[in-house]
C-alpha atoms as a printed R data frame, in Angstrom:
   type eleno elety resid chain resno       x       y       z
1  ATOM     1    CA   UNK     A     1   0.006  -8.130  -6.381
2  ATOM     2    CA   UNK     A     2  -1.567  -7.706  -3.082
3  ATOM     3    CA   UNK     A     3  -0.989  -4.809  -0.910
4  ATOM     4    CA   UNK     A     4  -1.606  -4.611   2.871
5  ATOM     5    CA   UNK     A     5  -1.509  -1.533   4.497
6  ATOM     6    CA   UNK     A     6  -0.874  -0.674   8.086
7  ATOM     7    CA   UNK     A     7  -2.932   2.875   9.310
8  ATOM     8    CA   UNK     A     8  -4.648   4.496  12.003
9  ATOM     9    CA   UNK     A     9  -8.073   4.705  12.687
10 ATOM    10    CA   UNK     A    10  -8.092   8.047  10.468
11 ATOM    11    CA   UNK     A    11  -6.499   6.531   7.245
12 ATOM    12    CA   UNK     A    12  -2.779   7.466   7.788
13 ATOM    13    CA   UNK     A    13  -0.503   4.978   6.563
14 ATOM    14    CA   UNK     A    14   2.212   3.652   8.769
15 ATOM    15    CA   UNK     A    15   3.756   0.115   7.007
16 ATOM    16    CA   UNK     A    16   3.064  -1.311   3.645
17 ATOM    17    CA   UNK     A    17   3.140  -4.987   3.087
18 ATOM    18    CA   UNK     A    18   3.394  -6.195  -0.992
19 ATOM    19    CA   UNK     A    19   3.441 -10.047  -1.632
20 ATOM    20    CA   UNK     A    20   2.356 -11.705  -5.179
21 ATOM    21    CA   UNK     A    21  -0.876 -12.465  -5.802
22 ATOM    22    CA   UNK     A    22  -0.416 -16.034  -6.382
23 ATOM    23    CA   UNK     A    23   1.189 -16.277  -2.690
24 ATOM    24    CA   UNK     A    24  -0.589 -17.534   0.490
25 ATOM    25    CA   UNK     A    25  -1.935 -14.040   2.068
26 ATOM    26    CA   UNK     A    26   0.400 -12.405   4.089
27 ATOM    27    CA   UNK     A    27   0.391 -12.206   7.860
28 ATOM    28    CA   UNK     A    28   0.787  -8.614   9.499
29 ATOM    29    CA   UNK     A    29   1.403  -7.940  13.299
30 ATOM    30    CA   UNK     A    30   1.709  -4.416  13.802
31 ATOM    31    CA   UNK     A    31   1.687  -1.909  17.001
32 ATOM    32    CA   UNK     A    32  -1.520  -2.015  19.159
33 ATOM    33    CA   UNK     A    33  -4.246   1.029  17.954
34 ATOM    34    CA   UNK     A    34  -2.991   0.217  14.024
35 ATOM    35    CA   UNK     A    35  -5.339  -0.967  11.451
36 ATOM    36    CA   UNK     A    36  -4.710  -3.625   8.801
37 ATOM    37    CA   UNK     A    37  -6.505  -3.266   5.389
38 ATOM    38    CA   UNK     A    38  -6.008  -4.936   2.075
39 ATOM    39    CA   UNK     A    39  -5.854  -1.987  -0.661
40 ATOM    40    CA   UNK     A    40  -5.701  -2.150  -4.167
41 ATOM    41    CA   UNK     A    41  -2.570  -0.514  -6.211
42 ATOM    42    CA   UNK     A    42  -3.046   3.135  -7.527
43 ATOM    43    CA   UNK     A    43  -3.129   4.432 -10.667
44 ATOM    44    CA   UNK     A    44  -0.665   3.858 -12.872
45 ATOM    45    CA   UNK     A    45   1.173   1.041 -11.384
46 ATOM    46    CA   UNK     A    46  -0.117  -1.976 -12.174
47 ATOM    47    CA   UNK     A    47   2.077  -4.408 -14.010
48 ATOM    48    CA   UNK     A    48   4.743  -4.534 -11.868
49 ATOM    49    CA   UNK     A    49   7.632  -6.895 -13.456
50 ATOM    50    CA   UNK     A    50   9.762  -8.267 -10.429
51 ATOM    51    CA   UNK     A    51  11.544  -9.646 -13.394
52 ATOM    52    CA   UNK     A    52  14.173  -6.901 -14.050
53 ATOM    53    CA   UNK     A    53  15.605  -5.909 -10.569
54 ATOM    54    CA   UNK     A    54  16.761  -2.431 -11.465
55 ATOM    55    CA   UNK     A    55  13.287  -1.662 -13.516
56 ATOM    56    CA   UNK     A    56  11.419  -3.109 -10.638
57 ATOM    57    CA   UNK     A    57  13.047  -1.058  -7.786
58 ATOM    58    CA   UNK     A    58  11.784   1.930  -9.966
59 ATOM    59    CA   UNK     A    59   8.692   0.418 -10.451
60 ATOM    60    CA   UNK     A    60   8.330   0.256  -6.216
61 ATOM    61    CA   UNK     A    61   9.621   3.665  -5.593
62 ATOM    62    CA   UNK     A    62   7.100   4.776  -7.316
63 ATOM    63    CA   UNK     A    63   4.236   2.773  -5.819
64 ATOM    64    CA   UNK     A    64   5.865   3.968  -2.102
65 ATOM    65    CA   UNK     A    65   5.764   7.491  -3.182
66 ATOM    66    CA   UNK     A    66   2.055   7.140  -3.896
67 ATOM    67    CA   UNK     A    67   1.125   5.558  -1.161
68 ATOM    68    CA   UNK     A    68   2.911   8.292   0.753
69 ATOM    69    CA   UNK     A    69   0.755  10.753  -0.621
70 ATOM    70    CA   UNK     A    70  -2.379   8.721   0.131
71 ATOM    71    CA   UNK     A    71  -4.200   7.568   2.977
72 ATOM    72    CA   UNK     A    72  -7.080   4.827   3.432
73 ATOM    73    CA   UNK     A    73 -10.436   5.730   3.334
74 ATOM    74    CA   UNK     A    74 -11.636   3.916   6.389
75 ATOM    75    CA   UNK     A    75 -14.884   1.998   5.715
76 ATOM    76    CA   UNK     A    76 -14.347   2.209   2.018
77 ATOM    77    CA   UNK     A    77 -11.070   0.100   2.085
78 ATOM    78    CA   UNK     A    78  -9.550   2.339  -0.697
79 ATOM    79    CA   UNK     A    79  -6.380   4.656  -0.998
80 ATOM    80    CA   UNK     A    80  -7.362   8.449  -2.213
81 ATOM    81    CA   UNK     A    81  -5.075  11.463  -2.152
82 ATOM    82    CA   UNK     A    82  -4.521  13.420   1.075
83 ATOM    83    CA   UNK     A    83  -5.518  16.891   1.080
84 ATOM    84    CA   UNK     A    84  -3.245  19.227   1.313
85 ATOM    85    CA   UNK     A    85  -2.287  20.003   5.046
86 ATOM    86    CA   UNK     A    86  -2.138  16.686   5.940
């Protein structure tokens, strides 16, 4: 799985963009002063099966609710928790 993320130039997320690995890479437009950065999936929620819709809309809840509570580290094209505050 690929995942694009949309952010601002200090690492908050704004849009999130998933498309299989095996597809041509995705094309993002997105509202002037965003960034676009490829990312790779956090902890924990790799092996996403797109196979069983009602196990796989669990599955992505749970990889939007992580991505919530991370931002990207600009430069290091990485997610990593936010501190609290944030």
């Amino acid at each position: 799985m690929r995942i694009l993320v949309a952010h601002d130039p200090a690492g908050q997320i704004h849009e999130v963009v998933l498309s299989p690995a095996d597809a041509p890479p995705a094309t993002v437009t997105m509202q002037s002063g965003l960034l676009v950065t490829e990312v790779e999936a956090p902890e924990g929620t790799s092996g996403l099966d797109l196979s069983d819709p009602e196990r796989s809309r669990k599955q992505l809840d749970k990889l939007v609710q992580q991505l919530r509570e991370s931002h990207v580290e600009v430069k290091k094209d990485k997610l990593a928790r936010k501190k609290r505050g944030h």
